[in-house]
N, C-alpha and C positions, 0 to 999 in steps of 0.2 A: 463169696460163694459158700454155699453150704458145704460142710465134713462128708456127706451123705452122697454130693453130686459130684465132686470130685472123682477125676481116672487115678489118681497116686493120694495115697495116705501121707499126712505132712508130718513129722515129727522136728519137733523145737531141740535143736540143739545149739551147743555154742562151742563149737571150734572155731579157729583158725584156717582160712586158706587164702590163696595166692591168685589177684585176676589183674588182668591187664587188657587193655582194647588189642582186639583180634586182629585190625589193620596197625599194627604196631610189633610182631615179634620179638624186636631186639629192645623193645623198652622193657625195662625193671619193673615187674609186676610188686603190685601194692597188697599189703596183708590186711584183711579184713576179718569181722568176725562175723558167722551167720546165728541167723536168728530161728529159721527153719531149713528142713531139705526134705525132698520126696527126691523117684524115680524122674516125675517131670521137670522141675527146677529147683529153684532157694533163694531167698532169701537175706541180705546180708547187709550189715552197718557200711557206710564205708564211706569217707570223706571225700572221694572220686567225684567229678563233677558229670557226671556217664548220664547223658540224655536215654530217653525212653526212645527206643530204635537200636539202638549201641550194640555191635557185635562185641563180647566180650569173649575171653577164655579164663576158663578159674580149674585149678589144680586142687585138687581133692585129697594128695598123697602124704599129706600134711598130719591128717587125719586117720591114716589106716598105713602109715609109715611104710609104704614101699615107694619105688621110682616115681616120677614123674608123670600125671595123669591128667593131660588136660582137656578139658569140655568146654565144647564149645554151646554159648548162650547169649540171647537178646535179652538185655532189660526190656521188660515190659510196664513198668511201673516206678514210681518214685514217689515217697513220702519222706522228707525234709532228706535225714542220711541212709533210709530207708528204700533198699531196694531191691525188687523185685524182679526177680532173673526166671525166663524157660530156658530148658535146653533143648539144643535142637541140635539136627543131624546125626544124633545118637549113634554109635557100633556097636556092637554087641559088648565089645571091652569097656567103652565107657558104660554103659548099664553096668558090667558089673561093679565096676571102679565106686557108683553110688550106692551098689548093694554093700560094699564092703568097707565103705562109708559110713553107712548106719548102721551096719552091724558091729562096727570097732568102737560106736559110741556107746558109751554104758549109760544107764538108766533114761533111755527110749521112752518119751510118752508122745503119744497119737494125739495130736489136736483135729 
């Protein structure tokens, strides 16, 4: 999709964060690294075998070092380790959780 038609601006970064399937709680979530992140999803490497449907949850607090921040999201997409997550069901808190996300990353470039 075009940069232009996009609702959320993507910016490439590469941290660290923490997802695990959402019908799973008490399983050990796996550390990945992302590749982008906007307001709407991200993004991320991850050896996870997560079919395109997969409710996941990824924690973001990794990234902007306070408590525990988890958001909940569908992969939508998959290329090879390559995958692509919305989020959904958003709260206000998780929005900011993503604002404060990209705002802790330094040197932000807009793709």
């Amino acid at each position: 999709m075009d940069a232009a038609k996009r609702k959320w601006k993507r910016v490439k970064v590469d941290i660290r964060v923490r997802i695990r399937r959402w019908d799973e709680p008490e399983a050990a979530p796996a550390v990945v690294r992302t590749y982008e992140l906007s307001r709407g999803g991200t993004s991320v490497y991850a050896s996870e075998t997560l079919q395109v449907g997969t409710l996941v949850w990824i924690d973001l607090s990794s990234a902007v070092g306070t408590g525990e921040s988890g958001i909940k999201a569908v992969v939508k997409n998959r290329r090879g380790f390559r995958l692509g997550m919305e989020f959904v069901d958003l709260s206000e808190s998780d929005g900011v959780a993503i604002e404060n996300c990209l705002a802790a990353v330094e040197g932000l470039v807009e793709i």
